[in-house]
VOMAR-574881 format. One record per residue: residue in one letter; x, z, y of N, C-alpha, C in turn. Coordinates in steps of 0.05 Angstrom, whole numbers, plus 5000, padded with zeros to 4 digits. Layout:
N
AXZYXZYXZY ...
//
This chain:
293
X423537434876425037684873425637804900 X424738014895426138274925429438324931 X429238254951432538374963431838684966 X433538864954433939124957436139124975 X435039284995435739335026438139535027 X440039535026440739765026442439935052 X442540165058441640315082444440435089 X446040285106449340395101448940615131 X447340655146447440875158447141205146 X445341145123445741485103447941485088 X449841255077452641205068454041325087 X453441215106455541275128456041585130 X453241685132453141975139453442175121 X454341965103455742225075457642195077 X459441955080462041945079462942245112 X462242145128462042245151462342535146 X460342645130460242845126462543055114 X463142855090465542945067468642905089 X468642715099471842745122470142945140 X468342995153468943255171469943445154 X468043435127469443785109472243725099 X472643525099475343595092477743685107 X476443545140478643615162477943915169 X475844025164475744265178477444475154 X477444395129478544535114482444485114 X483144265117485444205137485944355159 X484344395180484944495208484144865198 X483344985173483145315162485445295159 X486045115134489645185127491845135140 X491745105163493844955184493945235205 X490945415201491145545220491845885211 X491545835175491946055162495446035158 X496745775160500145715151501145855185 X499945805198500145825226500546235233 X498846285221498846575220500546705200 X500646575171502446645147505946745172 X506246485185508946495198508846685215 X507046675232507746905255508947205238 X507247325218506847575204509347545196 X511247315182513047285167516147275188 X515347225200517647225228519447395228 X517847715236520347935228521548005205 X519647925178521347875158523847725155 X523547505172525547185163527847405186 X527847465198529047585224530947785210 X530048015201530848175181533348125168 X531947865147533047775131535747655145 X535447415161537147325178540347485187 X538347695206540947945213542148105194 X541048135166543248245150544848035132 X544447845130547247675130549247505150 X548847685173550747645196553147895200 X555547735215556948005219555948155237 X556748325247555648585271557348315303 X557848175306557948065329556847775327 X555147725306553547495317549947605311 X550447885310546947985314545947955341 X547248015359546247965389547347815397 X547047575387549147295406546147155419 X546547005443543946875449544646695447 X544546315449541446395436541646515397 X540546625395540946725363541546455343 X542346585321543346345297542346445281 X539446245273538746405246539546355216 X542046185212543646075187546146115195 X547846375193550046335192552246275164 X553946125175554946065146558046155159 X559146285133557946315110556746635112 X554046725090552746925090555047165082 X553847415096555947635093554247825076 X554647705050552147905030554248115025 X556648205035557848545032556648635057 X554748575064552848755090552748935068 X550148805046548849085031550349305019 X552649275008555149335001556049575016 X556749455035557149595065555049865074 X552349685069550049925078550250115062 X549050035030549150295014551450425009 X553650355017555750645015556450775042 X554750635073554550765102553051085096 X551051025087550151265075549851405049 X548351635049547551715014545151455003 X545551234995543151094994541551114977 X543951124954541951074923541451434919 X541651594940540752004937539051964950 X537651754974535851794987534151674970 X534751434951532551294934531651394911 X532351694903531951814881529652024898 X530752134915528352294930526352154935 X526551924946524251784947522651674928 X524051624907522251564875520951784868 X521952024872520852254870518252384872 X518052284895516452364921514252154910 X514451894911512451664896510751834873 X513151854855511451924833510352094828 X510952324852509552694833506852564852 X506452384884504552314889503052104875 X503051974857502251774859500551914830 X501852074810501552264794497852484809 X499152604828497952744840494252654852 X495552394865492452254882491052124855 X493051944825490551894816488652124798 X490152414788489552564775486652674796 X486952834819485752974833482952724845 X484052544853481852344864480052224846 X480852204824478652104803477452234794 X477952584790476052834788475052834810 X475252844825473752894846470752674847 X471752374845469052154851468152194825 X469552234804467752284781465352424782 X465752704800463852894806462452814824 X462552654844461252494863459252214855 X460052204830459151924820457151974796 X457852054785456852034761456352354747 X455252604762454152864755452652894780 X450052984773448053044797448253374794 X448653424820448753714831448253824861 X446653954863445454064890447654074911 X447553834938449053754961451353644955 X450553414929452953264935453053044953 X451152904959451152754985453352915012 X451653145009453253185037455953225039 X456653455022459353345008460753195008 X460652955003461052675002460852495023 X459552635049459752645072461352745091 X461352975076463453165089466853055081 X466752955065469252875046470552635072 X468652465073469652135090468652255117 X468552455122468452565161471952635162 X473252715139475952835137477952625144 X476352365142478352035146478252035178 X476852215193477152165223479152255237 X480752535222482252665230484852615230 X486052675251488752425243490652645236 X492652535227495652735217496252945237 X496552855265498252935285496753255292 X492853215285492153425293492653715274 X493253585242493353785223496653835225 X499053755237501553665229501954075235 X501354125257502854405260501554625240 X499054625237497954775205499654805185 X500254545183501254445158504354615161 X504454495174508454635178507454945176 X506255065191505355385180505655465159 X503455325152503055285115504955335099 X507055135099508855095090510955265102 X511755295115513255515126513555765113 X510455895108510756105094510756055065 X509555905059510755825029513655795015 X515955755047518355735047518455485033 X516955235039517754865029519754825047 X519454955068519954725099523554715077 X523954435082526654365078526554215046 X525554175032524954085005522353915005 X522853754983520053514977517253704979 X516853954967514853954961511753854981 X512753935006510853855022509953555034 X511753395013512153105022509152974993 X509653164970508453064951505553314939 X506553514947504153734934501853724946 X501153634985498053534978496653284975 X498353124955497352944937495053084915 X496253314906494353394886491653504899 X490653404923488053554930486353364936 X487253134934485652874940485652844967 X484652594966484152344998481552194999 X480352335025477952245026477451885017 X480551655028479751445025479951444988 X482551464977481651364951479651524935 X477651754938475451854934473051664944 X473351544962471251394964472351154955 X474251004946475150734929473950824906 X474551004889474251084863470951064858 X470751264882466651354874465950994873 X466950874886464750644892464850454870 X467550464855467850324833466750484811 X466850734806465050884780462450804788 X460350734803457650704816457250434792 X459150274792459350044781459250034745 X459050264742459950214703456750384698 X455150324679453050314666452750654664 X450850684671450250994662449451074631 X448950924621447750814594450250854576 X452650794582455250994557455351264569 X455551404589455251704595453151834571 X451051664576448451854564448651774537 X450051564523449651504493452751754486 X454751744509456651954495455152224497 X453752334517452952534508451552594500 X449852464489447652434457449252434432 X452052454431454752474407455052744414 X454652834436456353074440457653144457 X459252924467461552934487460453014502 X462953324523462653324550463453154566 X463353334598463353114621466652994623 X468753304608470953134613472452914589 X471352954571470852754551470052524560 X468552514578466552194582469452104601 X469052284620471252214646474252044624 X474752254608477852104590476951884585 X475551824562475551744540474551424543 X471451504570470551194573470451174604 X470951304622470951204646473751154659 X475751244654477951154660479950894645 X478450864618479850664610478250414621 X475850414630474050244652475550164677 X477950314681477050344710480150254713 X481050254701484650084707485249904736 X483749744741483249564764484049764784 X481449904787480850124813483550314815 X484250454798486450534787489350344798 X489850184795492050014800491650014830 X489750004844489149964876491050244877 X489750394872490250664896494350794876 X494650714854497650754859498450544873 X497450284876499350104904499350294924 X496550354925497050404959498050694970 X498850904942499651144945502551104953 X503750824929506050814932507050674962 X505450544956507150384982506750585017 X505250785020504451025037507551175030 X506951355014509151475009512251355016 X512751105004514750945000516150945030 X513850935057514250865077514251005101 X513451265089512251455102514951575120 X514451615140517251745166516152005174 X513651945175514052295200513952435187 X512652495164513552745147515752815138 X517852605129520452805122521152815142 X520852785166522152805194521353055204 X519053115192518253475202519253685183 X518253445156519153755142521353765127 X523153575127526153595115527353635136 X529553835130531753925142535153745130 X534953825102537353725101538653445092 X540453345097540853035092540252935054 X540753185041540853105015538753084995 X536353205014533353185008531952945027 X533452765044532152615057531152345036 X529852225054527852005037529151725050 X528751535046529251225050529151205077 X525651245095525351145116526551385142 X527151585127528751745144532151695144 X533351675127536051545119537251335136 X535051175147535950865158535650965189 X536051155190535251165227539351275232 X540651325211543751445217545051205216 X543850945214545350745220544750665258 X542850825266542450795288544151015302 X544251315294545351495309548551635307 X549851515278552751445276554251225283 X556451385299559151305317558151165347 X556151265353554951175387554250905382 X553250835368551950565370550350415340 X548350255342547250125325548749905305 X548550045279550149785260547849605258 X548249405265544949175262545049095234 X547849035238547048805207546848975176 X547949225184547449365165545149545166 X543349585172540849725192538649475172 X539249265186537448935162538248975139 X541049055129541948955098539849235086 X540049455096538549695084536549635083 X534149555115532249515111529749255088 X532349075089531448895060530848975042 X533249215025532949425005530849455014 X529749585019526749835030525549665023 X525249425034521849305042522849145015 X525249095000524048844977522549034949 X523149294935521549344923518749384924 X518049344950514149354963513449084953 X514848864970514348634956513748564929 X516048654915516048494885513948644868 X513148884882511449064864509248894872 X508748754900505248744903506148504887 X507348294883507848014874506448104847 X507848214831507148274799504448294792 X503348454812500948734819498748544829 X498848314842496548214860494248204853 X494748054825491947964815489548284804 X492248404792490048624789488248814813 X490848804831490348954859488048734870 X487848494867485148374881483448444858 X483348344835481248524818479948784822 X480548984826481049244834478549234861 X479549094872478149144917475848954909 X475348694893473348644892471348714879 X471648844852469348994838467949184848 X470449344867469549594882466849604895 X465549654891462849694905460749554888 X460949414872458849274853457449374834 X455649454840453149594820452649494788 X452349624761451849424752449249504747 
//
């Protein structure tokens, strides 16, 4: 009988193999927890200084657990200012936009996507050349604009050109309609249906994903947005959230810190809890995007 030989240097070099992948996948997540923290820092910080009193925000070296927590910061903040008048303007403002970009932007790629008509390429070119242009160069137009319209001092100009679309979610949208079968367009209009029939009836209830992206990202724009009510609001009782939190900086000659954090928590925790709920669809949404079928 044969002795079967057996060859512990290709053993070796599998085992070998499986602990390098495992350590290198060790040394990704050590270096992705590593970055999680950095990004999370001014959050924890934030957080930290609005349950402190106003004389242990600048103590060195800093204390980032004081006990006990002074949760009448928030208390404190929202009645320092109009808070919950600035958070109604600002829901406001969310919604006539958020209303506005998906109505106008999804007519728009619809016509970009899915109807052939002489120069829509370029068009569509012309559309994402408009993403180069930054705010600052259109900002005094705009105030013109608006000027004679007589906005300057009221929302409208915070939310009304929402309704004309945005080159980016025009090109989110087109690239996700690219993705749904041309083959129900042409069997609906072999029934009959027109183009805005198809658009209701079967391309938007398709398209929910894509849809859920661009109200995140209208809202959370809007939600956060400073230099526009800073140009075009005048008065305190039309102001918005991220304008509101700067009179904890410029009332009674000095910075309230801890109340400045207790507001700014407000602000930034409804972004949070919305993307928390929202994630999976919002990653659904960015990965289909562009996939042909």
């Amino acid at each position: 009988m044969g002795v079967v030989s057996k060859k512990p240097g290709r053993s070796w070099g599998r085992l070998g193999k499986r602990g390098w992948g495992k350590a290198s996948h060790a040394l990704i997540h050590l270096v992705l927890l590593s970055a999680a923290m950095l990004f999370l820092f001014p959050l924890l910080w934030m957080v930290s200084t609005s349950l402190k009193p106003i004389a242990e925000t600048m103590k060195i070296p800093p204390v980032w657990l004081y006990w006990p927590p002074q949760f009448k910061n928030f208390w404190d903040a929202v009645n320092y200012i109009p808070f919950l008048r600035y958070t109604l303007n600002t829901l406001i403002v969310c919604s006539l936009a958020i209303i506005g970009t998906v109505s106008s932007c999804s007519l728009v790629a619809y016509g970009f996507s899915r109807i052939k008509w002489p120069g829509r390429d370029i068009f569509f070119v012309v559309t994402l050349a408009t993403m180069m242009i930054p705010f600052p160069v259109i900002m005094v137009p705009l105030y013109a604009v608006f000027r004679e319209l007589g906005w300057i001092g009221s929302l409208k100009p915070l939310w009304a050109p929402a309704f004309f679309g945005s080159a980016f979610n025009i090109f989110l949208l087109r690239q996700f309609f690219l993705g749904i079968p041309n083959d129900l367009s042409d069997a609906a209009r072999i029934d009959g249906c027109n183009e805005l029939v198809i658009f209701w009836r079967i391309i938007l209830p398709l398209c929910k994903p894509v849809l859920a992206v661009v109200t995140l990202f209208t809202f959370i724009y809007h939600w956060n947005d400073f230099l526009a009510p800073l140009i075009f609001l005048t008065k305190q009782e039309t102001f918005t959230l991220s304008l509101g939190l700067q009179f904890y900086q410029s009332q009674h000659g000095g910075t309230q810190w801890h109340m400045l954090m207790a507001a700014s928590v407000l602000v930034v925790a409804p972004v949070i809890v919305l993307f928390f709920f929202t994630q999976r669809t919002f990653i659904k949404g960015i990965a289909l995007t562009g996939i042909k079928g």
